[in-house]
Backbone as numpy.savetxt, mean C-alpha at the origin, in Angstrom:
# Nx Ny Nz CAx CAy CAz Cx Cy Cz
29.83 -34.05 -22.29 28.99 -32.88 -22.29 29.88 -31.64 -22.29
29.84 -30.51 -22.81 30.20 -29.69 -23.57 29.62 -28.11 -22.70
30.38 -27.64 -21.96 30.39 -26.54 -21.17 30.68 -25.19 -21.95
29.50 -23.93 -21.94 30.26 -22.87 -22.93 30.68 -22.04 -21.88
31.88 -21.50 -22.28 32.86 -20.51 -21.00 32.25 -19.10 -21.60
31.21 -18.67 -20.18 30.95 -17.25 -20.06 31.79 -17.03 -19.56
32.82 -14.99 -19.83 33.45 -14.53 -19.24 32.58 -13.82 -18.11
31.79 -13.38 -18.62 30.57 -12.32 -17.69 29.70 -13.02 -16.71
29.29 -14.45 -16.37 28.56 -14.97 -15.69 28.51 -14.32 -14.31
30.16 -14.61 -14.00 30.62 -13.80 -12.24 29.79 -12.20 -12.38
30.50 -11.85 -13.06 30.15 -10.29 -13.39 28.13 -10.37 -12.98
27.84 -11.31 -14.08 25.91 -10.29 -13.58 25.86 -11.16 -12.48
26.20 -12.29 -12.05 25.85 -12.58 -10.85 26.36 -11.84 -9.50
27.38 -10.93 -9.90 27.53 -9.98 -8.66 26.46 -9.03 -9.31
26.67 -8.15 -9.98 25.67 -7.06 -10.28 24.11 -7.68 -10.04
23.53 -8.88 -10.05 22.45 -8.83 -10.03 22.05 -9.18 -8.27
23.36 -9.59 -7.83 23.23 -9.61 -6.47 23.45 -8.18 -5.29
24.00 -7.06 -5.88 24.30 -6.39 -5.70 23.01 -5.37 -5.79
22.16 -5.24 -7.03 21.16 -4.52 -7.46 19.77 -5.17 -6.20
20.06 -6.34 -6.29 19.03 -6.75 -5.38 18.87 -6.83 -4.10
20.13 -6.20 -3.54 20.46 -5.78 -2.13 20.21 -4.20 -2.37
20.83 -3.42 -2.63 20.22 -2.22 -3.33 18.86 -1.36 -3.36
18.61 -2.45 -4.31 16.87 -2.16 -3.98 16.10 -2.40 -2.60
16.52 -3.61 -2.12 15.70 -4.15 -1.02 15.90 -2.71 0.19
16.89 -1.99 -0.19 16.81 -1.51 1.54 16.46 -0.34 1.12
15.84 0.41 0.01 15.48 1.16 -0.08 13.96 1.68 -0.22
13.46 -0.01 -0.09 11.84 -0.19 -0.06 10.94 0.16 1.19
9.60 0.49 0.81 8.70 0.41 2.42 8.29 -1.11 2.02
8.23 -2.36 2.63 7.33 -3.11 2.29 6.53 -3.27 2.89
5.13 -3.70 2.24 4.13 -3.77 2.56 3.13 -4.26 2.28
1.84 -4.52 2.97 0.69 -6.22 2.94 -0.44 -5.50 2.51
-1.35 -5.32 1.78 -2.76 -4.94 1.55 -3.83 -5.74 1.31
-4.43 -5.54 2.64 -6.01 -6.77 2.42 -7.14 -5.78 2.62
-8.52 -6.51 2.28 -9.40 -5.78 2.45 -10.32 -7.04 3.50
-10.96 -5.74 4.25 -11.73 -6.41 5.48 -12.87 -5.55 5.33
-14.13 -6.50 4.85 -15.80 -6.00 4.55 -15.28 -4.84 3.69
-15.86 -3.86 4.53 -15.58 -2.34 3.67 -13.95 -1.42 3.96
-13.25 -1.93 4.16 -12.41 -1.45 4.37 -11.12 -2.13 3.85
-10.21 -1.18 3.43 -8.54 -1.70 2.59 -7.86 -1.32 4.03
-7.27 -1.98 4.04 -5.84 -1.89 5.51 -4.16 -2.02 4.23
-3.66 -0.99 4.47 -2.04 -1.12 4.10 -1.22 -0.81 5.29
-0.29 -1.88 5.23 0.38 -2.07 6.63 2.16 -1.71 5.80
2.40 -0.83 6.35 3.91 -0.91 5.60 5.15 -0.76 7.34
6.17 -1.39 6.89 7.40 -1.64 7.70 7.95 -0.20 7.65
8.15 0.57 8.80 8.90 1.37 9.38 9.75 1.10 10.35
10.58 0.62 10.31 11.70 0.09 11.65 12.42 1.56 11.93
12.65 1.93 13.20 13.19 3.23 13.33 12.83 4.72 12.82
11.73 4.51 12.59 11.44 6.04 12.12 10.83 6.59 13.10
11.41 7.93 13.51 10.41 9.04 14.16 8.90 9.12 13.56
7.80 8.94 14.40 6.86 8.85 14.14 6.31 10.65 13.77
6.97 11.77 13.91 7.00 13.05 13.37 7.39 13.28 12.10
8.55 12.77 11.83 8.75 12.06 10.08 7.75 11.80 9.07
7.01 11.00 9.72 6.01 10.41 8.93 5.02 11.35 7.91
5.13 11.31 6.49 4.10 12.55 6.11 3.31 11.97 4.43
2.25 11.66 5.18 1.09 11.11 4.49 0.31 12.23 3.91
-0.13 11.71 2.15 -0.44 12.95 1.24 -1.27 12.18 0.28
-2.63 12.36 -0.09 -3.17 11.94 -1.15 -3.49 13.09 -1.99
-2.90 12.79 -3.29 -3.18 13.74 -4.55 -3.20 13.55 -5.70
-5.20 13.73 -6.68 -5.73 13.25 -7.38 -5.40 11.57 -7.29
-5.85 10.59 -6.42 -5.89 9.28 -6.12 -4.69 8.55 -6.42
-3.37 9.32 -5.66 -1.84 8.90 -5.27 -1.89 8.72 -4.09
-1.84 8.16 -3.28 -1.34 7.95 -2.14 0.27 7.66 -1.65
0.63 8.71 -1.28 2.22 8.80 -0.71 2.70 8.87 0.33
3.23 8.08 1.40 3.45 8.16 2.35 5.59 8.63 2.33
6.15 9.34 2.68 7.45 9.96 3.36 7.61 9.27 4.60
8.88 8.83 4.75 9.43 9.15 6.01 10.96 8.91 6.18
11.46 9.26 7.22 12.70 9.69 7.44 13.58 8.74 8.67
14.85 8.33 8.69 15.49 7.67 9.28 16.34 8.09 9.41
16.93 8.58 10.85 18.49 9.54 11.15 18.92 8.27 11.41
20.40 9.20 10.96 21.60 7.55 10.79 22.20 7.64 12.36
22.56 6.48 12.51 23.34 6.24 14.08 24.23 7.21 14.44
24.40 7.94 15.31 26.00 8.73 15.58 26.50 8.03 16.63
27.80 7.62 15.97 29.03 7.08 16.76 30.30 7.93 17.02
30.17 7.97 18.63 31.52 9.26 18.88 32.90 8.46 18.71
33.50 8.89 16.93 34.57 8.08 16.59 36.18 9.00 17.10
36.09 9.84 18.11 36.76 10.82 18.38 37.86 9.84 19.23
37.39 9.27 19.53 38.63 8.14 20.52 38.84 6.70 19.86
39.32 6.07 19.42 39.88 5.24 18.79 39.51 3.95 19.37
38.73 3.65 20.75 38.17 2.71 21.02 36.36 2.67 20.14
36.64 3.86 19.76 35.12 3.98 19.67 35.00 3.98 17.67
34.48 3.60 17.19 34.13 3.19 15.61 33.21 2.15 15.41
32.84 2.62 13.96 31.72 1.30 13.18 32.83 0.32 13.40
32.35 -0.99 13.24 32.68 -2.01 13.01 31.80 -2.51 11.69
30.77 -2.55 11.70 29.84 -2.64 10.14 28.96 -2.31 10.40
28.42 -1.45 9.44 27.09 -0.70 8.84 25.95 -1.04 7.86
25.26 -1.77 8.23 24.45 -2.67 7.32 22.67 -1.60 6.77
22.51 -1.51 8.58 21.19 -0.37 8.35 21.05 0.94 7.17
19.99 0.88 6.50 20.24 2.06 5.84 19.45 3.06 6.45
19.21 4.59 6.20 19.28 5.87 6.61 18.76 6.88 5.38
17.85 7.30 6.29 17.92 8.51 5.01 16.05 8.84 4.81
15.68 9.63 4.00 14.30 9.89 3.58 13.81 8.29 2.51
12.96 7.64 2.91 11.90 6.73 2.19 10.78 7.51 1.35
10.54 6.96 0.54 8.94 7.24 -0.26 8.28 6.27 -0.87
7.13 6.09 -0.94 6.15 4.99 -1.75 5.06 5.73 -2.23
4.70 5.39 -3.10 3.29 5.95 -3.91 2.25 5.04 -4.27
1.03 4.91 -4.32 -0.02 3.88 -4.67 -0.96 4.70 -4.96
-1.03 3.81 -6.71 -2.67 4.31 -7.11 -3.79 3.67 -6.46
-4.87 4.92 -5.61 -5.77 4.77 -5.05 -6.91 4.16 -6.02
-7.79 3.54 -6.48 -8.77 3.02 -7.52 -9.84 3.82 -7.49
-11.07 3.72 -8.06 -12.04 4.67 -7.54 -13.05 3.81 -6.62
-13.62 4.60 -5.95 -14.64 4.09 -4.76 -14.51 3.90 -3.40
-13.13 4.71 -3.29 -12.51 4.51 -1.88 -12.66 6.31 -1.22
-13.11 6.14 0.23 -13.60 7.82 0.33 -12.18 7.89 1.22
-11.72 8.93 0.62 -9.87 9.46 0.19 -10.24 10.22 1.80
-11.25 11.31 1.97 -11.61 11.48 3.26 -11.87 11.10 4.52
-11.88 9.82 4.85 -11.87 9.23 5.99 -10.40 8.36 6.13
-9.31 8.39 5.11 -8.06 7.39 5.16 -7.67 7.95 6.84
-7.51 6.74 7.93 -6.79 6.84 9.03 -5.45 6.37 8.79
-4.56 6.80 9.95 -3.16 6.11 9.77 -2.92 5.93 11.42
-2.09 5.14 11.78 -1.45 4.99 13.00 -0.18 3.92 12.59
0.70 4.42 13.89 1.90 3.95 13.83 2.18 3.34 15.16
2.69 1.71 15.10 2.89 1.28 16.24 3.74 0.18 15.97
4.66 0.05 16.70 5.33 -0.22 16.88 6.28 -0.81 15.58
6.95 0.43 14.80 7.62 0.45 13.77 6.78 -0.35 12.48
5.44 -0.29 12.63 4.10 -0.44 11.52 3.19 0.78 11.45
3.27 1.06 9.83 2.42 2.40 9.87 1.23 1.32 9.22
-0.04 1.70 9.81 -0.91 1.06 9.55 -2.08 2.40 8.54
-2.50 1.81 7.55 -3.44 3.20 6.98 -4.55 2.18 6.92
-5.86 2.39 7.18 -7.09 1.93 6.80 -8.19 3.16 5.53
-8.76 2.51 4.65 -9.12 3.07 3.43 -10.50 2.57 3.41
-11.66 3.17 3.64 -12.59 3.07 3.92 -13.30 2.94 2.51
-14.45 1.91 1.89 -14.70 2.27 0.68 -16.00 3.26 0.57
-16.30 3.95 0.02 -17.27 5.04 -0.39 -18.72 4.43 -0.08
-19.46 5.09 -0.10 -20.73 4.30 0.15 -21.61 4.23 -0.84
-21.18 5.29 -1.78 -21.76 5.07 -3.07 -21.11 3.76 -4.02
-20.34 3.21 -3.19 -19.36 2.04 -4.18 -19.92 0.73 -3.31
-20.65 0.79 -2.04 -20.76 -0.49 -1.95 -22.32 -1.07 -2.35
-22.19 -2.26 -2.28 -23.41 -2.90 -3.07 -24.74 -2.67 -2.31
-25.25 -2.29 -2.57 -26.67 -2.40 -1.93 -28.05 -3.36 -3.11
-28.68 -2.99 -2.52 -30.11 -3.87 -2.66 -30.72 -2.52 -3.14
-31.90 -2.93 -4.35 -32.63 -2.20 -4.81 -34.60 -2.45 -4.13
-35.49 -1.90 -3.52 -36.70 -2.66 -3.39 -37.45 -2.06 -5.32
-38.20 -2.90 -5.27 -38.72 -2.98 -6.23 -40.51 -2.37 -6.22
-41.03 -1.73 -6.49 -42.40 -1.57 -6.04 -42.97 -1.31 -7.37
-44.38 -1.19 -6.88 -45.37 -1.43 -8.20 -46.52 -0.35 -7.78
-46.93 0.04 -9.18 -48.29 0.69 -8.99 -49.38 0.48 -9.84
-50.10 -0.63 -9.45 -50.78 -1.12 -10.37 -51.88 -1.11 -10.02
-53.01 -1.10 -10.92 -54.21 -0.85 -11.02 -55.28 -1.66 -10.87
-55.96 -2.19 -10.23 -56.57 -3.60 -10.73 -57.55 -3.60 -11.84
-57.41 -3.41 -12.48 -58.53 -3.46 -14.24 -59.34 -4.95 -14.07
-60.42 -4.94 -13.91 -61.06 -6.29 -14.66 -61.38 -6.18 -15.94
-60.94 -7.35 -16.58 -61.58 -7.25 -17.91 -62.45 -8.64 -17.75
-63.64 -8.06 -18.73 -64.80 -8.66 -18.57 -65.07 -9.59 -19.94
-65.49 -10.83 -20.15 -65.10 -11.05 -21.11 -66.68 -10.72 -22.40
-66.83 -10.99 -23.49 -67.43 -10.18 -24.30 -68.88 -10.81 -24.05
-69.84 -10.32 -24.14 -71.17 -10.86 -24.12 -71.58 -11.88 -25.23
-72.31 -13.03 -25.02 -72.78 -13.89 -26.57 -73.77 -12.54 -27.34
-73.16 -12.88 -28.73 -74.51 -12.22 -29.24 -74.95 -13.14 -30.21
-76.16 -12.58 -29.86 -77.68 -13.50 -30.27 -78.50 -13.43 -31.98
């Protein structure tokens, strides 16, 4: 069996390992279910000042900000330094198209314990209801024709 020699294999397998570390720490991730009338998005905030946090819907975007100060280590004495720095730091953002039928006016948020939780209430003109049906009817007899003679 007959092996073809990529020079580049190493190469994208670092770059694609590299890109995919990359990306990952620059994400909010996050779970979206819906319960009866309501959407819940739960996204991961580990370490963020809950003052940071700055939630914005505009024309049916939903964007949540937030911010992560980096560690300070007093490296002024030589016992004292990183050893490794893995956490990342810095301003986050995510955006989600809102759909229609969701009332953009009641979106709650809370944050606990490094989970920002948003609940998305759906409109009430969007949920299903029941129609009654009624009638106005007349009672007509019809009579049927006389024999003629």
């Amino acid at each position: 069996m007959t092996t073809t020699y990529n020079p580049f294999r190493d190469l994208d397998r670092l770059f694609n390992s590299v890109s995919r570390a990359a990306s990952s720490d620059v994400r909010m991730p996050l779970d979206l279910y819906r319960t009866n009338d309501t959407f819940v998005i739960k996204m991961d905030l580990p370490g963020v000042d809950p003052k940071s946090i700055d939630i914005d819907v505009d024309d049916r975007t939903l964007t949540v900000r937030a911010e992560r100060a980096p560690e300070v280590v007093d490296s002024s004495d030589e016992k004292n330094g990183w050893v490794s720095r893995e956490r990342s730091f810095g301003t986050y953002a995510r955006q989600i198209s809102l759909g229609t039928g969701l009332d953009l006016a009641k979106i709650e948020a809370n944050y606990v314990d490094g989970v920002l939780t948003l609940t998305i209430p759906v409109a009430e003109e969007a949920k299903p209801r029941k129609i009654s049906v009624t009638t106005t009817s007349t009672n007509t007899v019809i009579e049927p024709d006389a024999p003629k003679a």
